[in-house]
Backbone as numpy.savetxt, mean C-alpha at the origin, in Angstrom:
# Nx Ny Nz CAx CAy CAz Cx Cy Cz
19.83 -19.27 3.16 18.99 -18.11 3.16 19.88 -16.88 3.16
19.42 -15.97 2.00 19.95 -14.68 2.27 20.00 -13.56 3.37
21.13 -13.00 3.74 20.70 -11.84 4.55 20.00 -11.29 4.66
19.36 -10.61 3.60 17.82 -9.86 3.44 16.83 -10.90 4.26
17.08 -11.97 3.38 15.71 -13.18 3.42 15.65 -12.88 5.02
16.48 -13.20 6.00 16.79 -14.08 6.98 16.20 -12.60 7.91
16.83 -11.17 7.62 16.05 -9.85 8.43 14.46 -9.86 8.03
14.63 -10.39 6.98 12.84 -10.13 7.02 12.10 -11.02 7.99
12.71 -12.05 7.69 12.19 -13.18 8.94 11.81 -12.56 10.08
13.05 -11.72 10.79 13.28 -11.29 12.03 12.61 -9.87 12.14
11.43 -9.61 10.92 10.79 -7.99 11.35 9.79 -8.50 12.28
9.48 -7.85 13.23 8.02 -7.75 13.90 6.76 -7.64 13.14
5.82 -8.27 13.86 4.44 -7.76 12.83 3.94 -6.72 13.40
2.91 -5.96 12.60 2.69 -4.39 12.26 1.19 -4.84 13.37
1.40 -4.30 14.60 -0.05 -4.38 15.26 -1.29 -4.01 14.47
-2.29 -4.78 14.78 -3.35 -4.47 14.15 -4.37 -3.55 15.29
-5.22 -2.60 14.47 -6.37 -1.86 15.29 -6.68 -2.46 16.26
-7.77 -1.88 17.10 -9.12 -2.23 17.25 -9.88 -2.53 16.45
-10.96 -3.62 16.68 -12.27 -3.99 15.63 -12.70 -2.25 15.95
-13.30 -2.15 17.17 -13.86 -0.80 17.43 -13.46 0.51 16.58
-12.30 0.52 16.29 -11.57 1.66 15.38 -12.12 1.45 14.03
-12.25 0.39 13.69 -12.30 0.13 12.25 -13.91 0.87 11.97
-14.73 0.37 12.82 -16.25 0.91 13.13 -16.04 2.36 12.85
-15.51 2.80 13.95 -15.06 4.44 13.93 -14.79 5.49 12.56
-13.93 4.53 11.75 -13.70 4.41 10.85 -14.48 4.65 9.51
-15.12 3.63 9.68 -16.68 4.10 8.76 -17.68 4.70 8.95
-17.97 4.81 10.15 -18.50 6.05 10.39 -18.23 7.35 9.93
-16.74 7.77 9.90 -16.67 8.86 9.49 -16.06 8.72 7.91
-16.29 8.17 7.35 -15.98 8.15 5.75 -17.37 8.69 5.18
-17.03 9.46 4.42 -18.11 10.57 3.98 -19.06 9.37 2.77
-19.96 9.83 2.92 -20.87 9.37 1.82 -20.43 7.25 1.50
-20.10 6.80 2.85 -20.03 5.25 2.49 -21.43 4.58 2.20
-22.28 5.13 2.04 -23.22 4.20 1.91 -23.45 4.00 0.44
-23.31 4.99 -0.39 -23.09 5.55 -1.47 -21.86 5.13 -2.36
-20.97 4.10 -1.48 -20.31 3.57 -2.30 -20.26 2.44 -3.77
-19.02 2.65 -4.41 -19.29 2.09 -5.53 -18.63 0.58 -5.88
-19.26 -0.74 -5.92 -18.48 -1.90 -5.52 -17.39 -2.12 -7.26
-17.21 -1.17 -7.71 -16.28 -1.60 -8.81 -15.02 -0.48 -9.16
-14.26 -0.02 -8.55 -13.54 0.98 -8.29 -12.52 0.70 -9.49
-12.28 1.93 -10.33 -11.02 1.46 -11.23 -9.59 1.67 -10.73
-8.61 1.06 -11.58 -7.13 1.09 -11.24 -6.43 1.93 -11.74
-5.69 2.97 -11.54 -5.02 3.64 -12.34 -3.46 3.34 -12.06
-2.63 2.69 -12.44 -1.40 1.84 -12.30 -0.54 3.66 -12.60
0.43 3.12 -11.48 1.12 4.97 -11.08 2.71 4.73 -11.11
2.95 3.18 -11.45 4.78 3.11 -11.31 5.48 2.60 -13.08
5.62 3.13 -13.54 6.04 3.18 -15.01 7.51 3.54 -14.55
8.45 2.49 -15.18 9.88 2.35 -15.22 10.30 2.22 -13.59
10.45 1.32 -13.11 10.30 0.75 -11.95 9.82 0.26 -10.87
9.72 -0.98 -10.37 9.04 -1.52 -9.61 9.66 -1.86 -8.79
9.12 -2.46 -7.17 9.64 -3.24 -6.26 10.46 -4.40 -6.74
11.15 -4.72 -5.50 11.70 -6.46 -5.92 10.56 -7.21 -5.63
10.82 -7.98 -6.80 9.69 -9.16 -6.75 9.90 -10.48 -5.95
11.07 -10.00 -5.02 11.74 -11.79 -4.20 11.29 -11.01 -2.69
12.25 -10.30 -2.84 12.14 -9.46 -1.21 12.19 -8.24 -0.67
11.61 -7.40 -1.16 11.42 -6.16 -1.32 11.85 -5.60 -0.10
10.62 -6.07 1.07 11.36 -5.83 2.19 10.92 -4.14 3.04
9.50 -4.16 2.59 9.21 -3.08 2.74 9.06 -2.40 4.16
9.29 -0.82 4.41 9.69 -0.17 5.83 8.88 0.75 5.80
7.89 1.18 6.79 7.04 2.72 6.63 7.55 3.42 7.92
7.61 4.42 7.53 7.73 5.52 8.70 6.99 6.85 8.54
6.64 6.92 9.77 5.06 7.85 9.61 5.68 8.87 10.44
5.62 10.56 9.92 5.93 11.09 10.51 4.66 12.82 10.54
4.07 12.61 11.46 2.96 13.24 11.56 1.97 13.00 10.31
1.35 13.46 9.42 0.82 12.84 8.21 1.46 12.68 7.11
2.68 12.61 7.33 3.28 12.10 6.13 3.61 10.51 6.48
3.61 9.69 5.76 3.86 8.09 5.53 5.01 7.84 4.43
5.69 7.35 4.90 7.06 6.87 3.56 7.12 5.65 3.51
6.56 4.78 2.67 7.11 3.36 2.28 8.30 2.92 1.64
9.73 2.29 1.85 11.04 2.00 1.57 10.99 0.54 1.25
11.44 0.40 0.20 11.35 -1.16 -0.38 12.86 -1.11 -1.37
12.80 -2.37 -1.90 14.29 -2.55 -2.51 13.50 -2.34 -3.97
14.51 -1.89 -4.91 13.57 -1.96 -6.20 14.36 -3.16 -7.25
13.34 -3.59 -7.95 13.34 -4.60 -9.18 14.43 -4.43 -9.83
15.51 -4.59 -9.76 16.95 -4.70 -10.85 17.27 -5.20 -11.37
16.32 -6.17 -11.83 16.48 -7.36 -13.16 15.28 -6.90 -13.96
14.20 -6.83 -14.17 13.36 -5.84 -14.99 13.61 -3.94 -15.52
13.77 -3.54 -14.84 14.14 -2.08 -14.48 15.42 -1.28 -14.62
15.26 -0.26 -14.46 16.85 0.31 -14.56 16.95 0.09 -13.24
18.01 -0.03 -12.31 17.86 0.12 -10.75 19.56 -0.47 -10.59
19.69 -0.18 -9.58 21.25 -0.85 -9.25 21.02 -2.01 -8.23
21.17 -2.78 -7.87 21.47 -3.87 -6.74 21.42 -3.23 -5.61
20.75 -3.67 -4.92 20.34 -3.39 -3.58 20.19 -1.69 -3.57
19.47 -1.39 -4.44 18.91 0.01 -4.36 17.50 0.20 -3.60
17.27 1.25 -3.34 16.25 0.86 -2.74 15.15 2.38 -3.62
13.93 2.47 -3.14 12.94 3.56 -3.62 12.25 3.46 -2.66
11.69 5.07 -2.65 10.38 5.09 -1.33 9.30 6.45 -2.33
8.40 5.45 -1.95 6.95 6.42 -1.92 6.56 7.19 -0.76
6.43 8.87 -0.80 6.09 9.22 0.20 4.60 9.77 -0.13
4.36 9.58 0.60 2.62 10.32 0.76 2.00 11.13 1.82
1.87 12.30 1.27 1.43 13.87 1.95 0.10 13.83 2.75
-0.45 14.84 3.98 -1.42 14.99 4.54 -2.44 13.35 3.96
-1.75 12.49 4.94 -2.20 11.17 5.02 -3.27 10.86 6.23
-4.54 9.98 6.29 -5.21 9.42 7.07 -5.27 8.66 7.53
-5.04 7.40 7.07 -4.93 5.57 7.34 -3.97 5.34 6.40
-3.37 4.40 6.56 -2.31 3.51 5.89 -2.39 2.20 6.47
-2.00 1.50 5.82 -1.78 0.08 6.51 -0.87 -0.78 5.69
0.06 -1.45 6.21 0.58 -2.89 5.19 0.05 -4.08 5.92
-0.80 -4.92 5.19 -1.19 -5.96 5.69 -0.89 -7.28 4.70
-1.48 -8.20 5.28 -1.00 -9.43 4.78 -1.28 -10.46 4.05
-2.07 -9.81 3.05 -2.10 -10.29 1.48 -1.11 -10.21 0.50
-0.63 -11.36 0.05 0.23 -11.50 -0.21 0.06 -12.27 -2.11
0.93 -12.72 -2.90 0.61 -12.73 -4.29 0.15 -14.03 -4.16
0.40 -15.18 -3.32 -0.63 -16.02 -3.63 -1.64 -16.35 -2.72
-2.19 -15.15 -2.14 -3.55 -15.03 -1.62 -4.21 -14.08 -2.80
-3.53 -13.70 -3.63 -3.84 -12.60 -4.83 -4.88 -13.74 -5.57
-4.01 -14.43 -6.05 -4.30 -15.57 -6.86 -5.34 -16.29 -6.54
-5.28 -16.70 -5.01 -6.63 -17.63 -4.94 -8.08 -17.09 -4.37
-7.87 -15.35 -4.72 -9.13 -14.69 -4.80 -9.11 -14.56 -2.95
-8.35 -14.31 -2.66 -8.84 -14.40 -1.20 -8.13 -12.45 -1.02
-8.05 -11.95 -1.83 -8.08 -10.76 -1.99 -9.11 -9.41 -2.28
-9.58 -8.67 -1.43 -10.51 -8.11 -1.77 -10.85 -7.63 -3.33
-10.05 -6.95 -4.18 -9.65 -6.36 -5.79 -9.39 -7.75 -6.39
-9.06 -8.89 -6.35 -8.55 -10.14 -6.88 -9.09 -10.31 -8.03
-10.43 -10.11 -8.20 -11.09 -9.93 -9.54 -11.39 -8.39 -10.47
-11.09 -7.29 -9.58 -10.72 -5.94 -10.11 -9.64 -5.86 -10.57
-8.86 -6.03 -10.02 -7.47 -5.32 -10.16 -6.62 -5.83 -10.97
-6.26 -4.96 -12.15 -5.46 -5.59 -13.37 -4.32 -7.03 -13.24
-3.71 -6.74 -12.17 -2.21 -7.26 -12.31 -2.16 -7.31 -10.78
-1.17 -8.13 -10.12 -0.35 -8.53 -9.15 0.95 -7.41 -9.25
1.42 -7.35 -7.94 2.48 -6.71 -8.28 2.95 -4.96 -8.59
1.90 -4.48 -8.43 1.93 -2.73 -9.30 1.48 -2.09 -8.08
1.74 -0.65 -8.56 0.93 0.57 -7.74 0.30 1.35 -8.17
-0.66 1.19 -7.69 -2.42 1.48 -8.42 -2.71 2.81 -7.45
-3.88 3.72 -7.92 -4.61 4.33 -7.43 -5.61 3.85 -7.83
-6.66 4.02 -6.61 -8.21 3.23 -6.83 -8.90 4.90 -6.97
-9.48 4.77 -8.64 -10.36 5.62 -8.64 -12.32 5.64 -8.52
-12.68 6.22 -7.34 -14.51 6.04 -7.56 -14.63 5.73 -5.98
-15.66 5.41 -5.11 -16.15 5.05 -4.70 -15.56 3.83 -4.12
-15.87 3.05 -3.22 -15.29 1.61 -3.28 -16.23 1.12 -1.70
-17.00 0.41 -1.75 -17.76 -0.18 -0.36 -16.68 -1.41 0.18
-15.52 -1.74 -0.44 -14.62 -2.56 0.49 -13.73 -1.89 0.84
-13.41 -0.73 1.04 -11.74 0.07 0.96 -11.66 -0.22 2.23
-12.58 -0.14 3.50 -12.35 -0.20 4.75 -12.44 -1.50 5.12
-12.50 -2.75 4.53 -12.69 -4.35 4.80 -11.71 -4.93 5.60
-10.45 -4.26 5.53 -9.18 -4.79 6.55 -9.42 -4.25 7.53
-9.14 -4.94 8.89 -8.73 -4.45 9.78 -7.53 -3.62 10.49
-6.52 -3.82 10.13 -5.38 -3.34 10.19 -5.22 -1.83 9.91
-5.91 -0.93 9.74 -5.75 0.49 9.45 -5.20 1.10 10.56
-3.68 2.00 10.24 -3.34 2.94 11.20 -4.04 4.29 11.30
-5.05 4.95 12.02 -5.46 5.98 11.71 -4.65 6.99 12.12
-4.33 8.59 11.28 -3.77 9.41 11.32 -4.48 10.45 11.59
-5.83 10.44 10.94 -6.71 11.52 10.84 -7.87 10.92 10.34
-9.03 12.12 10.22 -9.92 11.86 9.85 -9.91 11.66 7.82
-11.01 10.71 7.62 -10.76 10.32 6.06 -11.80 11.09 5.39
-11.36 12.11 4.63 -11.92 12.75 4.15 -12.08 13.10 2.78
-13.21 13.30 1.99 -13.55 12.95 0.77 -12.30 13.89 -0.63
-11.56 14.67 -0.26 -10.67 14.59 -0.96 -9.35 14.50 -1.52
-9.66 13.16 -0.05 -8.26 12.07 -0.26 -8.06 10.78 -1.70
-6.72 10.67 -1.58 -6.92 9.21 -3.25 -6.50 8.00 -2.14
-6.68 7.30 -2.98 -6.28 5.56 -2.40 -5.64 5.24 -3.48
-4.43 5.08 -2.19 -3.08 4.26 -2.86 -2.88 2.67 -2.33
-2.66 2.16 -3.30 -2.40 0.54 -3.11 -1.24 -0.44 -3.86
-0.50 -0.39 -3.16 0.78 -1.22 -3.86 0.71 -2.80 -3.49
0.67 -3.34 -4.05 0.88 -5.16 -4.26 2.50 -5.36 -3.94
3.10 -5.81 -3.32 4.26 -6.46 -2.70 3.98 -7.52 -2.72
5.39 -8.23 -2.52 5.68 -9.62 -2.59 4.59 -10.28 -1.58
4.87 -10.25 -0.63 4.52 -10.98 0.99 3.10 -9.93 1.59
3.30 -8.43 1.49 2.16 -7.82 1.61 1.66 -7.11 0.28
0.63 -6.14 1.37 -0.25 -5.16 0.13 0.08 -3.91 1.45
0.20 -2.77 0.75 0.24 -1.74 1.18 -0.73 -0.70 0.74
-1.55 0.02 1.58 -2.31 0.94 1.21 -2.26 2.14 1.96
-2.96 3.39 1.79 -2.72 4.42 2.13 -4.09 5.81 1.56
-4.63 6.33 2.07 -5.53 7.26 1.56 -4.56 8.62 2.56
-4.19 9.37 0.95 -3.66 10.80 0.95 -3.53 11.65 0.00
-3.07 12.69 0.39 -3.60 14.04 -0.76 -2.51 13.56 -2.08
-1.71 13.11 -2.26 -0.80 13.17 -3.05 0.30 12.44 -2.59
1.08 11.99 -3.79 2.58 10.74 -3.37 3.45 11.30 -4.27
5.04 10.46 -4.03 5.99 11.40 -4.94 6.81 9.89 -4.85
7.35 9.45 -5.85 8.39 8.64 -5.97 10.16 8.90 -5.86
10.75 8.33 -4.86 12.36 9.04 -5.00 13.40 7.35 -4.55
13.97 7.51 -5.51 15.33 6.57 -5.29 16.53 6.89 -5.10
17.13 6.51 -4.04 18.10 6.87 -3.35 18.68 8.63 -3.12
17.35 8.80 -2.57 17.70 10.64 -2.37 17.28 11.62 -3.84
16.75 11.33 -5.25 16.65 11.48 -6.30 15.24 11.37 -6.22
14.88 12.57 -6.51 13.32 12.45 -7.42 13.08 12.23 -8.83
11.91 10.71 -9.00 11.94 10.87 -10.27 10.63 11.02 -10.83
């Protein structure tokens, strides 16, 4: 087993909510009843992706900002070996990485499993959506408010999501 392999082993898992929070939760999401059960994808990472073995992903939340750090794809991609990229995302509400993974993708045990184009990408969910709140695992930051986007990245081992005003892609200190 690789070094990487072998630290990932050794990360902690990401506490999950309260059920009660999650309630809380929908309650204050504007207009959920009114949601729409077929939300489209708008795929947001063109010329680079995560690693597809062990990405290895890290968030750090620093008041409403959220930064996700992963290794990026260097056999598909331009990227160097053990490079890494982070998505950051601005005046953020909930985020979560939870633990759907590509072959829970596959055997539909994924909420989008039959929406969502592809395995693997980072999507914005555009419309409405009556499952966005279906996980439990949401970190709340703030209140979720109707003109936030939903971000959702597919990782190896997890899925990462996030509702915020806006994201920015940067590899190794470089905006691209």
């Amino acid at each position: 087993m690789g070094a990487r392999a072998a630290a990932r082993q050794r990360r902690p898992a990401i506490p999950l909510t309260r059920a009660g929070e999650l309630h809380i939760l929908r309650d204050e999401t504007p207009d959920h009843d009114a949601a729409m059960s077929n939300p489209n994808f708008k795929q947001l990472n063109y010329g680079w992706n995560a690693d597809p073995n062990v990405p290895e992903p890290e968030v750090v939340v620093n008041g409403a900002e959220v930064r996700l750090t992963f290794y990026l794809n260097h056999w598909a991609y331009e990227a160097r070996e053990n490079e890494k990229g982070t998505l950051a995302f601005r005046d953020c509400s909930l985020w979560r990485l939870g633990p759907t993974n590509d072959e829970g993708w596959y055997a539909g045990q994924c909420r989008y499993s039959i929406s969502a184009p592809a395995w693997g990408e980072f999507y914005e969910l555009l419309g409405e959506d009556d499952r966005r709140l279906v996980p439990a695992d949401w970190h709340k930051l703030g209140p979720l408010t109707s003109g936030l986007r939903h971000f959702l990245f597919y990782l190896r081992d997890e899925t990462f999501e996030c509702f915020g005003a806006d994201w920015k892609f940067e590899r190794s200190g470089a905006s691209i």
